[in-house]
C-alpha positions as CSV (number, residue, x, y, z in Angstrom):
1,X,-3.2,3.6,-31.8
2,X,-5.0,3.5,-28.3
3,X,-7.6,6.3,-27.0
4,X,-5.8,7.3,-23.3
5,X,-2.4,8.9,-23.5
6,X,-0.9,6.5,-20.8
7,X,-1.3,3.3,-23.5
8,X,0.4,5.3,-26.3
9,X,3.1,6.7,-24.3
10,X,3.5,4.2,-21.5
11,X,7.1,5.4,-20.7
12,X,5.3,8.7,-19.9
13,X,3.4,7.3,-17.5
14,X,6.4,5.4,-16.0
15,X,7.9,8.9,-15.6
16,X,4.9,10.5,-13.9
17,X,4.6,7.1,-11.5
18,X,8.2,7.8,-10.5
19,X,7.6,11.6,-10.0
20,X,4.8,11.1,-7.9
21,X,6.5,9.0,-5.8
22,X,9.4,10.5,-4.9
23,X,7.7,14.0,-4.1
24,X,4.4,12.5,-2.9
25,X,4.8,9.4,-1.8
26,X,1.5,9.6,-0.3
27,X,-0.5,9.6,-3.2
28,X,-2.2,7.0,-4.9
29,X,-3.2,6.6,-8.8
30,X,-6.7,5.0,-9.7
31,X,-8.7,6.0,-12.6
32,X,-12.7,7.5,-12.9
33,X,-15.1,5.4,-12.3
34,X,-17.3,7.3,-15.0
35,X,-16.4,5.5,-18.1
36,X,-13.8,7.9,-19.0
37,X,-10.4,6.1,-18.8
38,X,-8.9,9.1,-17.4
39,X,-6.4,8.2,-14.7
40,X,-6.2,10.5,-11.1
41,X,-3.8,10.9,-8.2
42,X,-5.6,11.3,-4.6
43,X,-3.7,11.9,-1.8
44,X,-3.7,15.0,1.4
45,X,-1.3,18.0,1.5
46,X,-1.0,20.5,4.3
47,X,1.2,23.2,2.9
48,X,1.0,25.3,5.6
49,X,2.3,23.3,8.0
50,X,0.4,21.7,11.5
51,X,-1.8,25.0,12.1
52,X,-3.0,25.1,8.0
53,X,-5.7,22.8,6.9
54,X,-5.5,19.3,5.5
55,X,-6.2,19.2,1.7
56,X,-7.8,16.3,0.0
57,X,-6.7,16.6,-3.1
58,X,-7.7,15.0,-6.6
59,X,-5.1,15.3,-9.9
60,X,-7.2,14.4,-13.0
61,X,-5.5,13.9,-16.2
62,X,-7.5,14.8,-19.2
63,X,-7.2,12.2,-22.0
64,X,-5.5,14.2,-24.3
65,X,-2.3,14.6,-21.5
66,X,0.2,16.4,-21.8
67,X,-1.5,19.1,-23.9
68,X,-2.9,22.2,-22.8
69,X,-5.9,24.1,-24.4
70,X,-7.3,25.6,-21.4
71,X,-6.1,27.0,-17.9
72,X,-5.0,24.2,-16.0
73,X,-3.4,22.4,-18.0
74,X,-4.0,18.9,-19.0
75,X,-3.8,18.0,-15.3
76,X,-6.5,19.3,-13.4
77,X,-6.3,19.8,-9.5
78,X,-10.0,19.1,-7.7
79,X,-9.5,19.8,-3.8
80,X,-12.2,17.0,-2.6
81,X,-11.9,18.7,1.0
82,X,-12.2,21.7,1.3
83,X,-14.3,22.0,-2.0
84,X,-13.6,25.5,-3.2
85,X,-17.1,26.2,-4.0
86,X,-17.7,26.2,-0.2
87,X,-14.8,28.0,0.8
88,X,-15.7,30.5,-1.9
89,X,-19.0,30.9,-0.5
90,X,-18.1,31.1,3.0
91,X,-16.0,34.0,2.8
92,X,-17.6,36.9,1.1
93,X,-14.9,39.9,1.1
94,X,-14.5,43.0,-0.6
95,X,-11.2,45.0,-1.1
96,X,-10.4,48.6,-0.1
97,X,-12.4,49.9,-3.8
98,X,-15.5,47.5,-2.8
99,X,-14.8,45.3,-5.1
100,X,-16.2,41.6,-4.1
101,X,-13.6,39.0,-4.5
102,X,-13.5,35.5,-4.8
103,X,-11.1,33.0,-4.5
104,X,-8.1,33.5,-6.8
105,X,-6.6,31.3,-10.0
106,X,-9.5,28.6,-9.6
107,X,-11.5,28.0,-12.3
108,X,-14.6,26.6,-12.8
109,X,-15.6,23.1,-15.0
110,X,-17.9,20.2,-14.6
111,X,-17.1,17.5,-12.9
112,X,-19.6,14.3,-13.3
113,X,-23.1,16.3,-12.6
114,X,-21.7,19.1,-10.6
115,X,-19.8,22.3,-11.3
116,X,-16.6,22.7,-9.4
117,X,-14.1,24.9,-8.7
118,X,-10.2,23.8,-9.7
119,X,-7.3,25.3,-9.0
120,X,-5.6,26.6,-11.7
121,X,-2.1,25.6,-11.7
122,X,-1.0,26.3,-15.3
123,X,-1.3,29.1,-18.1
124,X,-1.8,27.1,-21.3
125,X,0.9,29.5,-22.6
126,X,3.5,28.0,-19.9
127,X,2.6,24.4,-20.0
128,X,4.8,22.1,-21.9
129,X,4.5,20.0,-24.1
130,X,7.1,17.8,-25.9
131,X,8.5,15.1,-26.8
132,X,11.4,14.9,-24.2
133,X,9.9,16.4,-21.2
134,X,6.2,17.6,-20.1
135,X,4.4,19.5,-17.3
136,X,3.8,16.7,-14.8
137,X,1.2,15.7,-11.9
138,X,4.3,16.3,-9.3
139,X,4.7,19.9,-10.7
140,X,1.0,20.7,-10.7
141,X,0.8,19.6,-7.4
142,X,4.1,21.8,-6.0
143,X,2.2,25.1,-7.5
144,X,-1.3,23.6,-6.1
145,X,0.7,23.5,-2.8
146,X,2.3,26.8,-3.9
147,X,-1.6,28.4,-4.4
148,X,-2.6,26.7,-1.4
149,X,-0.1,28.3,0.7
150,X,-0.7,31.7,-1.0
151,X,-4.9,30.8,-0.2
152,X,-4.3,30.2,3.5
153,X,-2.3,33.0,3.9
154,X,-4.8,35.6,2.0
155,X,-7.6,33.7,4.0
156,X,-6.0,34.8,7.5
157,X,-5.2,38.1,6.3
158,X,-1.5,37.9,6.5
159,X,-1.2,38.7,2.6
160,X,-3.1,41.6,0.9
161,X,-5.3,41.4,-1.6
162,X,-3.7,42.5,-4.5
163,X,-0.8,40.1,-3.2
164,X,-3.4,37.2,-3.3
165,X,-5.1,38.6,-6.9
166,X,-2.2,38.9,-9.0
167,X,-0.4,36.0,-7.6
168,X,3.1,37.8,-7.6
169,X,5.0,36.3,-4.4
């Protein structure tokens, strides 16, 4: 039995290369150059439309894919540009109570020698896992686009907080 999940279950990775290109066509797969084996997606989004930013975005699969122990999900979205550590520390705001907030559903993890911020695009209790279907690189990166849009929007003030924290929309 091989180490990465894409040469045990190459049908699996058929599925996600066909995904991928239907709903973003745009992206490209390549894997780390670490020594990992783990495989990635890199490709730009603009969610918001011509007036939102352009994201550069990276879709890392862990190599235990498609299992889920931690938020995420075995799929991890890296925005390369805007880095969400800047953005985070570029906009310091408090709500009506004073509270300071930060950016919300990201999540922080090493990546190579630095600490990043990810977006979190999955619960581990709602990603799935089986043998006929599995949470996907396309449908991380429609709830990325999803948080993105939600981000922008907070950002610009045109949703409130509590709209932006709890993530009901």
């Amino acid at each position: 039995m091989a180490f990465y999940w894409y040469q045990n279950d190459p049908d699996l990775l058929d599925a996600e290369k066909m995904a991928m290109s239907k709903f973003f066509p745009s992206f490209k797969l390549y894997k780390l150059e670490d020594g990992s084996g783990r495989l990635y997606w890199r490709g730009k989004v603009q969610p918001t439309g011509k007036d939102g930013l352009v994201w550069d975005l990276m879709l890392i699969y862990a190599n235990d894919h498609p299992q889920a122990q931690n938020y995420g999900g075995s799929i991890q979205i890296l925005p390369v540009k805007p880095r969400l550590v800047d953005l985070a520390s570029s906009m310091p705001r408090s709500n009506k109570k004073g509270l300071q907030l930060g950016l919300p559903h990201v999540y922080r993890a090493n990546f190579g020698r630095n600490e990043e911020y990810f977006i979190c695009t999955a619960d581990p209790k709602y990603f799935k896992a089986t043998q006929s279907r599995s949470t996907s690189a396309a449908s991380s990166l429609s709830w990325a686009c999803k948080w993105i849009m939600l981000c922008e929007m907070w950002i610009n003030g045109e949703v409130s907080d509590d709209v932006a924290i709890e993530g009901v929309y």
